[in-house]
C-alpha positions as CSV (number, residue, x, y, z in Angstrom):
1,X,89.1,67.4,185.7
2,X,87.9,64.1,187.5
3,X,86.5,61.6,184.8
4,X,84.9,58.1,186.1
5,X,82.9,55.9,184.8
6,X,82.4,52.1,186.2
7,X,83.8,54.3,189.9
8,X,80.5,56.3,190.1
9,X,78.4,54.2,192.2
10,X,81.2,53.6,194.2
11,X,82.5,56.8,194.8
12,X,79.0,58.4,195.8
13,X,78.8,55.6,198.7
14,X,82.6,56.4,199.6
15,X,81.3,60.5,199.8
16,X,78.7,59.6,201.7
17,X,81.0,57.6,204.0
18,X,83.4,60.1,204.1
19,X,80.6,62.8,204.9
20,X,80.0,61.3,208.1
21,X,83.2,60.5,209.2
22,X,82.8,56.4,209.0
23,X,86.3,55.0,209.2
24,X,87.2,51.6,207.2
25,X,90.3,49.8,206.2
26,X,89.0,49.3,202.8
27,X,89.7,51.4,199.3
28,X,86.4,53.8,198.9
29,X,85.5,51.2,195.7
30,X,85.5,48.1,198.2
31,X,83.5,49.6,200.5
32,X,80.7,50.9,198.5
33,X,81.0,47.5,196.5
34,X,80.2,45.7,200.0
35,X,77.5,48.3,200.7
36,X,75.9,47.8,197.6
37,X,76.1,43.8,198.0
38,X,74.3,44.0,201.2
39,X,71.4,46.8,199.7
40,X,67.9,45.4,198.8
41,X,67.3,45.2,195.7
42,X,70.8,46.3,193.9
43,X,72.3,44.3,191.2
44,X,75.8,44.9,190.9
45,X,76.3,43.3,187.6
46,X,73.8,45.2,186.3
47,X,75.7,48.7,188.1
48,X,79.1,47.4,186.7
49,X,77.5,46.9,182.6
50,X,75.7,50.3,182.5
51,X,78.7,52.4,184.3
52,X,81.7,51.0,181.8
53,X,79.1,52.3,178.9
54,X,79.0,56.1,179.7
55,X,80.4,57.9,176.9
56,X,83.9,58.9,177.3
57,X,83.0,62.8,177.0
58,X,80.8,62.6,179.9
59,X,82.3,64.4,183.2
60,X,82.2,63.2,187.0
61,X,82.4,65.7,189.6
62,X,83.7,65.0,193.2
63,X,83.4,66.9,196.8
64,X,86.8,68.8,196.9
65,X,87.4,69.5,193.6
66,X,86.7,73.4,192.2
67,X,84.2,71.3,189.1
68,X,82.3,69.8,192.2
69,X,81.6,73.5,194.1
70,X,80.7,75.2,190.7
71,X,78.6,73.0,189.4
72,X,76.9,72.6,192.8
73,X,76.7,76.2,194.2
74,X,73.0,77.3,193.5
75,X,71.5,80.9,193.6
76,X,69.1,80.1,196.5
77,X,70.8,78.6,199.5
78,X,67.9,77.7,201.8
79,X,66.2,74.3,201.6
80,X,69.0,73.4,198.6
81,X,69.7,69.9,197.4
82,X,72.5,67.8,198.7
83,X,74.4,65.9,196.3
84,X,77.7,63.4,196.4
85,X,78.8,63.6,192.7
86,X,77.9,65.1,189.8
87,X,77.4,63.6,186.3
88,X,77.3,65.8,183.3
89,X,76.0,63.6,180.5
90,X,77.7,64.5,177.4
91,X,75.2,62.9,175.0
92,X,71.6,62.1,175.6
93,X,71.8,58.2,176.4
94,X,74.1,59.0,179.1
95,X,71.1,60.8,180.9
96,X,69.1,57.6,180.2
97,X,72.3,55.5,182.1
98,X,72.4,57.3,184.8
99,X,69.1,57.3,185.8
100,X,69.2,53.1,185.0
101,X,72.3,53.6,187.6
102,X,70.6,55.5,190.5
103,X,67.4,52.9,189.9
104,X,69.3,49.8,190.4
105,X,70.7,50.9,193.8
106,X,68.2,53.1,194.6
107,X,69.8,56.6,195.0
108,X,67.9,59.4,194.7
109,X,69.1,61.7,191.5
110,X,68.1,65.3,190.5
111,X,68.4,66.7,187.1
112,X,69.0,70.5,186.5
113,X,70.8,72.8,184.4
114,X,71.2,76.7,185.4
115,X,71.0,75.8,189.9
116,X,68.4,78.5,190.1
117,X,65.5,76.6,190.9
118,X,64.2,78.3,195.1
119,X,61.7,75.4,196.4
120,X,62.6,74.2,199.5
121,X,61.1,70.9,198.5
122,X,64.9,70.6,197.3
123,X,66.2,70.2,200.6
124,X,64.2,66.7,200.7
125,X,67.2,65.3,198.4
126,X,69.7,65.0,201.4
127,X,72.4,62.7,199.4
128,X,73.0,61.7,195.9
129,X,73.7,62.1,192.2
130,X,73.1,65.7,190.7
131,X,73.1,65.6,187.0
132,X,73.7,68.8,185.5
133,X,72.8,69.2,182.0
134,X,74.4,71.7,180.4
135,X,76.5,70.1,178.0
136,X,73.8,69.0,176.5
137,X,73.5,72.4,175.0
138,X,72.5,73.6,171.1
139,X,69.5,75.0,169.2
140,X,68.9,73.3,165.6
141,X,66.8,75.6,163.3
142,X,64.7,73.3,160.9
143,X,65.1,73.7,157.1
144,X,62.0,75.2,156.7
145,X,62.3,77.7,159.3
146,X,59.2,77.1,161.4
147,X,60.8,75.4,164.2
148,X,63.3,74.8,166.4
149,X,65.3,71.9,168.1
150,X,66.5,72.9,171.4
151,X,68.6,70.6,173.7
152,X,68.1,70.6,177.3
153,X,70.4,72.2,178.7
154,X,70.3,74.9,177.0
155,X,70.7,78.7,178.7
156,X,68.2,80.8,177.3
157,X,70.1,83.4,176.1
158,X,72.0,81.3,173.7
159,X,68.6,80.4,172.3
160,X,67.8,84.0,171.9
161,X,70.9,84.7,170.4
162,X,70.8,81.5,167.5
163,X,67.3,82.4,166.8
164,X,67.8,86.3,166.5
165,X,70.9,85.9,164.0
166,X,68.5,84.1,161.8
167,X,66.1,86.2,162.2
168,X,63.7,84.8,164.5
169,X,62.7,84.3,167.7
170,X,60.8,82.8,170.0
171,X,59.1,82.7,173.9
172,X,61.1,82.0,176.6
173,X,61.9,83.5,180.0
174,X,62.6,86.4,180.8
175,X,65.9,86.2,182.8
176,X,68.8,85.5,180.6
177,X,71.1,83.2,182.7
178,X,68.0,81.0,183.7
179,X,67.7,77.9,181.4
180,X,65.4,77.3,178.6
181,X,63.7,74.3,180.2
182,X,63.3,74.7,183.3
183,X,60.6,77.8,183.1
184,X,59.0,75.7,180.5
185,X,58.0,72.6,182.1
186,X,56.3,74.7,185.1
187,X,54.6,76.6,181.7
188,X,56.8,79.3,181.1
189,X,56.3,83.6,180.7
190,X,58.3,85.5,178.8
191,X,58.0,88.6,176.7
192,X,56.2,87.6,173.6
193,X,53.4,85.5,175.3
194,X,50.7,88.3,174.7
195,X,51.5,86.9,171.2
196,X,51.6,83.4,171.6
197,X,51.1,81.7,174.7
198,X,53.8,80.4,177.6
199,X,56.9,79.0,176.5
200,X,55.6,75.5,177.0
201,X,52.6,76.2,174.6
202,X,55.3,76.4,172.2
203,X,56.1,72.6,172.0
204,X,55.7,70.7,169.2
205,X,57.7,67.5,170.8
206,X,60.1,66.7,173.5
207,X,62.2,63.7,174.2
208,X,62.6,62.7,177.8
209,X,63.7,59.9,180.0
210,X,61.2,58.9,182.4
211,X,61.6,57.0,185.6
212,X,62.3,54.2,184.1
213,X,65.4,55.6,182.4
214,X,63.8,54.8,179.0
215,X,63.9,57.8,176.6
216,X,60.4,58.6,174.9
217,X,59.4,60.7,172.0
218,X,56.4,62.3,173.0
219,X,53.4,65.1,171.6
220,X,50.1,65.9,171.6
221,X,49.2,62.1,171.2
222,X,51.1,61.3,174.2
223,X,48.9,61.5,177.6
224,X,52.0,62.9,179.2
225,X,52.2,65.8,176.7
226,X,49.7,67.4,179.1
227,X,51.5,67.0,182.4
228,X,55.0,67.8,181.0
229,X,53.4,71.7,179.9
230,X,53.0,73.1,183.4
231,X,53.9,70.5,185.9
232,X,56.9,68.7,183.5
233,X,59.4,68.9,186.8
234,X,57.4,65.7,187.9
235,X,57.4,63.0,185.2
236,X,61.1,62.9,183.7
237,X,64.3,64.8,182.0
238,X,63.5,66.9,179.1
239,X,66.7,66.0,177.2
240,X,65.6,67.7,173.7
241,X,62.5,70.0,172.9
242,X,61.0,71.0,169.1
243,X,59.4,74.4,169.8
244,X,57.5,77.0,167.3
245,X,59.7,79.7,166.2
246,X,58.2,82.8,164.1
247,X,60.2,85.5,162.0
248,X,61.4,88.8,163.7
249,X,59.0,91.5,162.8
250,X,59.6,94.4,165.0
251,X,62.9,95.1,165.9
252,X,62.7,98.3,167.7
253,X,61.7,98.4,171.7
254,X,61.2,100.7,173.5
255,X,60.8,101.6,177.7
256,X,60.2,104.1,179.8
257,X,62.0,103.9,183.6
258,X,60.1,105.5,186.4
259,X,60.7,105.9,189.9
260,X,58.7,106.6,192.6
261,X,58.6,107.4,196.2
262,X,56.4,105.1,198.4
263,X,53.6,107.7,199.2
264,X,52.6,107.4,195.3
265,X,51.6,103.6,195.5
266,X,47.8,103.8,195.7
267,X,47.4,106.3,193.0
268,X,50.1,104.5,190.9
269,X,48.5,101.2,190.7
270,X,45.1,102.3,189.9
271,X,46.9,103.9,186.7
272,X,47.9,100.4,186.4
273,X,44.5,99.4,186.2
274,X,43.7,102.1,184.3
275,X,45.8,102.3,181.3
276,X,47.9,99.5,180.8
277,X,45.7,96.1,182.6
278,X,42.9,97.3,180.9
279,X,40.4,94.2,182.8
280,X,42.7,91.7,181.8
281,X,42.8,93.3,177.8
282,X,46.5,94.8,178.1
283,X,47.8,95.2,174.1
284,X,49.9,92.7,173.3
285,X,52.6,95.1,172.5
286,X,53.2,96.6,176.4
287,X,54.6,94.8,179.3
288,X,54.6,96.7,182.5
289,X,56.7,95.5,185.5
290,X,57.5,97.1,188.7
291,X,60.2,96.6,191.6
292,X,60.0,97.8,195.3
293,X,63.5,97.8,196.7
294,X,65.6,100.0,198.9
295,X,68.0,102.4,197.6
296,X,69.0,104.7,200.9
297,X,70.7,107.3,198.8
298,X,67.2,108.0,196.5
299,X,65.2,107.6,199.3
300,X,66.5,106.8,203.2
301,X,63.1,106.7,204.4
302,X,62.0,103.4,202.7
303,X,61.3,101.4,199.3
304,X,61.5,103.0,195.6
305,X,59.1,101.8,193.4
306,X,60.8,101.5,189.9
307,X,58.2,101.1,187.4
308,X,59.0,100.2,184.2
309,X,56.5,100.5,180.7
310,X,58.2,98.7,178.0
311,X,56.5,98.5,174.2
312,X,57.2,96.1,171.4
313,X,57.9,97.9,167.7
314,X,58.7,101.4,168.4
315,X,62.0,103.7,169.0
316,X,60.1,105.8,172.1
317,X,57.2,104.5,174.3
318,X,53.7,106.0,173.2
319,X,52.6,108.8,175.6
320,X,49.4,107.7,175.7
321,X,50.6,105.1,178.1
322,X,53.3,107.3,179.7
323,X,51.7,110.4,180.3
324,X,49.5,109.0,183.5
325,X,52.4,107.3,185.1
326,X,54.3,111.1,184.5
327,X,51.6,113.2,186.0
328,X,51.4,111.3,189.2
329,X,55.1,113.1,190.1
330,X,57.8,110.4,190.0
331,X,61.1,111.0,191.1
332,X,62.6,110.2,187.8
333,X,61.7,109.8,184.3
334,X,64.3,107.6,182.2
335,X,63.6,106.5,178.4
336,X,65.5,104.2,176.5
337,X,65.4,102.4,173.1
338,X,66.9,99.2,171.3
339,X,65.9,95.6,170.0
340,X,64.1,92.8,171.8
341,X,68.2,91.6,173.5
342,X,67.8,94.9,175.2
343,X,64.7,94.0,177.6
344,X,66.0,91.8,180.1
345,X,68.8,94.4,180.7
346,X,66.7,97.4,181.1
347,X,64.9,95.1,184.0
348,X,68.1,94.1,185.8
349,X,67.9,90.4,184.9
350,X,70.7,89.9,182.1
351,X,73.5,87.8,182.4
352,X,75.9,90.4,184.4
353,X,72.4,91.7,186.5
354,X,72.7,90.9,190.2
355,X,69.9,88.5,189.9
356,X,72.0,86.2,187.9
357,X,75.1,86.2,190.2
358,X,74.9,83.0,192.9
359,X,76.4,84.8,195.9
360,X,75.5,82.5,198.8
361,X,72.2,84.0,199.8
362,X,68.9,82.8,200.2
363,X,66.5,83.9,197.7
364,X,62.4,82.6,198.5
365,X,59.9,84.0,196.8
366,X,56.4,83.9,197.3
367,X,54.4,83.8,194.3
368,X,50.5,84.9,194.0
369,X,48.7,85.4,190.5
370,X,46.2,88.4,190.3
371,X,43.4,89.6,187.9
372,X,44.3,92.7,189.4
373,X,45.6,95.6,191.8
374,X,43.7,96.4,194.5
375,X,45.2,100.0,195.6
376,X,44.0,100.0,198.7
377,X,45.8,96.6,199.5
378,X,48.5,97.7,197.4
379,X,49.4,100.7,200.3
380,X,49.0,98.1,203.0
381,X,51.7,95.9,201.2
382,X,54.2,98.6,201.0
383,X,53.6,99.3,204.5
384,X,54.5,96.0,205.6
385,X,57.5,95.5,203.3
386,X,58.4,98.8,204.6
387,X,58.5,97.6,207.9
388,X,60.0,94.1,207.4
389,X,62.8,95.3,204.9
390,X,64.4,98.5,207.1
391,X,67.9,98.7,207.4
392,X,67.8,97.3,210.8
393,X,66.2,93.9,209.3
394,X,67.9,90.7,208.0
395,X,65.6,91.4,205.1
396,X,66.9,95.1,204.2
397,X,68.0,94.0,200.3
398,X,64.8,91.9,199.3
399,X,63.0,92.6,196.5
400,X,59.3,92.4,195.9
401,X,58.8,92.1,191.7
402,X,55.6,92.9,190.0
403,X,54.9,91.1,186.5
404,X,52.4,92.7,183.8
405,X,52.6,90.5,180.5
406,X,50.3,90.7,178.0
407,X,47.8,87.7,178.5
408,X,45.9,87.9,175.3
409,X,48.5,84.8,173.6
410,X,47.7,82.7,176.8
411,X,44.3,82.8,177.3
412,X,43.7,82.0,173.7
413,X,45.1,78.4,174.6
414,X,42.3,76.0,176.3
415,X,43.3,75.9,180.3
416,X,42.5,72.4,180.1
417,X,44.6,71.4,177.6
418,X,47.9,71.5,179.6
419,X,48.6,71.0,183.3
420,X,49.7,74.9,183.8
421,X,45.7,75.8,185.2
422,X,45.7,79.7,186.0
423,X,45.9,81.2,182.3
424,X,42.9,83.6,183.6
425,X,45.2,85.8,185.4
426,X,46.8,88.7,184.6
427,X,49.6,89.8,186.9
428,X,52.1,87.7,188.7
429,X,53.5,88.7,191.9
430,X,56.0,87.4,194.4
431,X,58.4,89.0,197.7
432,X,61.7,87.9,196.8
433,X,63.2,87.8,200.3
434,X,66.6,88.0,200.5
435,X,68.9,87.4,203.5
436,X,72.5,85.2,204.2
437,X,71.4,82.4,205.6
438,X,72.5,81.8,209.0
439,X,70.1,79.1,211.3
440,X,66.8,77.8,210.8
441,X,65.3,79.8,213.5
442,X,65.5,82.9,210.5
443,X,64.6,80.6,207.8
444,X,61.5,80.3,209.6
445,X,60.8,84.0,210.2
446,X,62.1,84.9,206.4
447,X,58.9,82.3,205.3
448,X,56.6,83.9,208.0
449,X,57.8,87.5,206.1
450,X,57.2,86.3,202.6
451,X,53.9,84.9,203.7
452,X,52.7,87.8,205.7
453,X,53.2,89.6,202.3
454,X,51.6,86.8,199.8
455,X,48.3,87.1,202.7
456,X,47.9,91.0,201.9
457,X,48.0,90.5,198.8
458,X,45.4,87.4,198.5
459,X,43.4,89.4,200.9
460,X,42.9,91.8,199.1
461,X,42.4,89.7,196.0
462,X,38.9,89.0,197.3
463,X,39.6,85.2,196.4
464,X,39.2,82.4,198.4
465,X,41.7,80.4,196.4
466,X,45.4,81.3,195.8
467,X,46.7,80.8,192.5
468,X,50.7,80.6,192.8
469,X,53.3,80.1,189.8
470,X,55.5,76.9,190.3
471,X,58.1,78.3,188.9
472,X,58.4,80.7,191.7
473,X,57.3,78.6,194.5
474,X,58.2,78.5,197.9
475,X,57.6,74.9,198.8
476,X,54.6,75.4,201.5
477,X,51.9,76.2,198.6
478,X,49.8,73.3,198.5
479,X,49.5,70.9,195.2
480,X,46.3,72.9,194.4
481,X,47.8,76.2,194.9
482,X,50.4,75.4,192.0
483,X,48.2,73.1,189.8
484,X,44.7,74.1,190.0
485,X,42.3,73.9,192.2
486,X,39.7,71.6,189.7
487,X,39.8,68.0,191.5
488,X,39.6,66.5,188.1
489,X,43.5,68.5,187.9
490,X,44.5,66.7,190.9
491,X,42.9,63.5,189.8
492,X,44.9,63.4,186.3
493,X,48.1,64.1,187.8
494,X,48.3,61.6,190.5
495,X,46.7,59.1,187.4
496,X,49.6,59.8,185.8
497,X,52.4,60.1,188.0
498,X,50.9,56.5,189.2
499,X,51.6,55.4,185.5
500,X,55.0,57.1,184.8
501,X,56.6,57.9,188.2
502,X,55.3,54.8,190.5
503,X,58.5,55.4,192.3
504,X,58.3,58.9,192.9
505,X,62.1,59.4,191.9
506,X,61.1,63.0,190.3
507,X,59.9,64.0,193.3
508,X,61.7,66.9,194.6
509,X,60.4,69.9,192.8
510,X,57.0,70.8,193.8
511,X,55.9,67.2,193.5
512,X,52.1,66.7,192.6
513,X,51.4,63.8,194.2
C-alpha cells in the first residue's frame, strides 16, 4: 500500500515526467515543486495546506504498484482515461480537497467508482488524478423506513442486498457490479421503474462537490436538482444520495428463457409488439429483454436470439404471455423461478456474469431508444449483425442487447422536470461491439459497425431524431441526441453549467456544453 499526502501533487508531475522519459537530477518532489512554481496560476502554499489535511485513511495509488493497475483497469478499453495517481478519499471532505488540489494547479481530475463507464469522450483526460470512490461505500436506512442514505460509491448490489434484508427495496440498475451512481446521474433503469420511475427519480437529496470543490446539499429547491437527474455526470461528485425506498411486496419472480434461430426474428418481434409492448402500455409486472449473440455449437450458421420474459410476483410466468413466443418454434424453452436477487443472473449480468469481468476488451455500444419494433427492420438488423459478427470478423463475440422495461412508472414523472428528456420511449437498444483492441485504424471500423447498426434501426424507427441513453453512449451522439432535442433543454444546460462548471473540469463524460 502506497499512502501520501502533502507528495500528491508532486508525484503526479514526477509520473508525468517519468511517462515521457524526461531526465533530471532532481528528487521527483523538487521537480514537480519547480514545475508548479513556474505554472500560471498555481499557489503552492495553498497545494502544500490542503495536501497535509487529507485524512490519514485516504489511499494514494502510483503507476507500478498492483493498487495503481486495479484500480485503473476499466471494462472498456477504447477511448479510456489516462490517469497518473489515484486518490481514494476515505471520508467525504477528502473528495472536496482533492478537487481544491487539482483546481489550484490546474490538473484535470475524474471521479468514478465501478471503471465501467464506455464514452470515448474519456480518452480526452490524457493525464491526471483519478479518484475512485469506492470507499466511500454504505447504505443508511432512515428510522422511519421510507428512505435511504446511500454513499457514492456504493456497488449496487450491496444496496440491493442492505435494503432486501430489511425488507425493502428499491430502483437501481440492472447489472450488479455496476455502481449505484453512476446509472443514476444519466437517469437510471432498472427493474422496478414500471413502478416508480428511473433511479434518479428516486432522489430525495444528494450532496455533491461541485467545481469549486465546495460540498452542497441540494433538492428540489436547488436549480441544479434538475441537471444532476439525467445529465448529473456534468455539474459535480455525488458523494452521498437520500433516495425513496418502498417495502418488499412480491417476493416470487419468475422467467421464461427462449432461444431462437435467426430466421424467426420478424415474426418474433411483432409478438413483441403484440403481447408484451402493448403501444407503449406493457404491465408493470413483465420485463422482456432479448440478446443476439453467437453460440457456434447451437447454431454455426449465425446469431441465437435469447429472449427472455420475466414477471414480478409469481412462481411460473403466465402463459398468456408465453404461449405466443412458444408457438413461433424456438429452439429451447427454459423456465425458472426465485426472488427479485435472481433477475440480473437469469440475464447474465450478476457479479460473476461475463459482462462484469474487465478482461482488456473494448466494449462500445451504440444506444437508440424506440416506441417500438419495426419487424421488417428488425430482419435487416440481424442480417447485418450477421454479417459483421461471423467468425471470420474482429467482431465475432459482440453482443446486440434489447431492453423492454415497463415504462408506465416513468412516464408518470413530467419529462420536463429533470434533464433525462426521452421518458416517451419504450425500448432501449444498443450493439455492444466487442473486439481486443489492437490500432485505431479498427477502432474506427468497430464505430462505423456499431453505427451501421444504430442507422437500421433509426431508419426504420421512422424518426428524424435519435433519441440515445447517456449511459450507454458512444461519444459521437450529439448533445441533443443524449439530452433532448427541445432548444430550451440545451439552453438550460449550458445556463447552468455556465453557473456551476465555468471551468468545464466535469467535462469528460458526455459533456453538455
Amino acid at each position: 500500500m502506497l499512502w501520501f499526502k502533502s507528495t500528491l501533487v508532486a508525484a503526479a508531475a514526477w509520473s508525468m515526467a517519468a511517462a515521457q522519459d524526461l531526465e533530471f537530477a532532481e528528487t521527483p518532489i523538487e521537480y514537480a515543486v519547480d514545475t508548479l512554481a513556474r505554472a500560471p496560476g498555481c499557489n503552492l502554499g495553498d497545494f502544500w495546506r490542503l495536501a497535509r489535511t487529507l485524512s490519514g485513511q485516504t489511499e494514494i495509488y502510483f503507476p507500478g504498484s498492483a493498487e495503481f493497475d486495479e484500480a485503473t483497469t476499466r471494462w472498456s478499453n477504447v477511448g479510456a482515461p489516462i490517469a497518473n495517481i489515484t486518490v481514494v478519499p476515505a471520508v467525504e471532505s477528502d473528495v472536496m480537497k482533492v478537487v481544491r488540489i487539482a483546481n489550484n494547479c490546474n490538473i484535470p481530475f475524474l471521479a468514478y467508482n465501478g471503471r465501467h463507464g464506455a464514452l470515448t469522450t474519456l480518452g480526452q483526460m490524457s493525464w491526471g488524478i483519478a479518484i475512485d470512490l469506492r470507499a466511500l461505500s454504505g447504505v443508511t436506512i432512515s428510522a422511519d423506513g421510507q428512505t435511504a442514505t446511500v454513499k457514492g460509491g456504493t456497488n449496487s448490489k450491496v444496496l440491493i442486498d442492505t435494503l432486501w434484508a430489511a425488507g425493502k427495496q428499491a430502483v437501481t440498475g440492472t447489472c450488479e457490479c455496476v455502481s449505484y451512481m453512476g446509472p443514476a446521474l444519466g437517469g437510471g433503469h432498472g427493474w422496478l421503474q414500471g413502478h416508480h420511475g428511473l433511479i434518479a427519480d428516486q432522489w430525495v437529496s444528494a450532496k455533491i462537490v461541485t467545481s469549486d470543490g465546495q460540498l452542497r446539499t441540494i433538492n428540489s429547491n436547488s436549480d441544479l436538482w434538475w441537471a444532476v437527474k439525467g445529465a448529473g455526470h456534468n455539474f459535480g461528485i455525488v458523494t452521498s444520495v437520500t433516495i425513496k425506498i418502498f417495502p418488499v411486496v412480491n417476493t416470487n419472480w419468475a422467467i421464461t428463457t427462449l432461444m431462437y434461430t435467426g430466421d424467426k426474428v420478424q415474426a418474433l418481434y411483432q409478438a413483441a409488439n403484440d403481447y408484451l409492448l402493448q403501444n407503449g402500455t406493457q404491465p408493470v409486472d413483465i420485463i422482456n429483454w432479448s440478446y443476439w449473440m453467437n453460440i457456434p455449437p447451437i447454431d454455426p450458421t449465425g446469431p441465437v436470439i435469447e429472449f427472455y420474459i420475466i414477471q414480478e410476483g409469481v412462481t411460473a410466468v403466465d402463459t398468456a404471455y408465453t404461449a405466443p413466443f412458444i408457438s413461433l418454434g424456438p429452439i429451447s424453452v427454459t423456465n425458472n423461478t426465485g426472488t427479485y436477487k435472481d433477475v440480473s443472473s437469469w440475464v447474465g449480468i450478476s457479479l460473476d456474469g461475463p459482462p462484469c469481468q474487465k478482461t482488456g476488451a473494448a466494449n462500445p455500444r451504440f444506444p437508440l431508444y424506440l416506441e417500438q419494433y419495426n419487424p421488417s427492420a428488425m430482419a435487416t438488423l440481424y442480417g447485418a449483425f450477421k454479417d459483421g459478427t461471423n467468425s471470420s470478423s474482429p467482431f465475432a463475440n459482440s453482443l446486440f442487447m434489447f431492453e423492454g422495461y415497463s415504462m408506465q412508472g416513468v412516464k408518470a414523472i413530467d419529462s420536463a422536470s429533470t434533464a433525462y428528456a426521452f421518458r416517451e420511449d419504450n425500448l432501449l437498444t444498443a450493439p455492444l461491439v466487442q473486439y481486443t483492441p489492437g490500432s485505431a485504424a479498427l477502432d474506427a471500423q468497430a464505430q462505423a459497425f456499431g453505427n451501421q447498426l444504430r442507422d437500421i434501426l433509426h431508419a426504420g424507427s421512422g424518426r428524424s431524431q435519435k433519441h440515445t441513453y447517456v449511459n450507454y453512449a458512444y461519444g459521437d451522439e450529439t448533445k441533443q441526441e443524449m439530452y433532448g432535442h427541445e432548444s430550451w433543454r440545451s439552453a438550460k444546460l449550458t445556463t447552468l453549467k455556465d453557473k456551476y462548471d465555468q471551468r468545464r473540469v466535469f467535462n469528460f463524460y458526455a459533456p453538455v456544453a
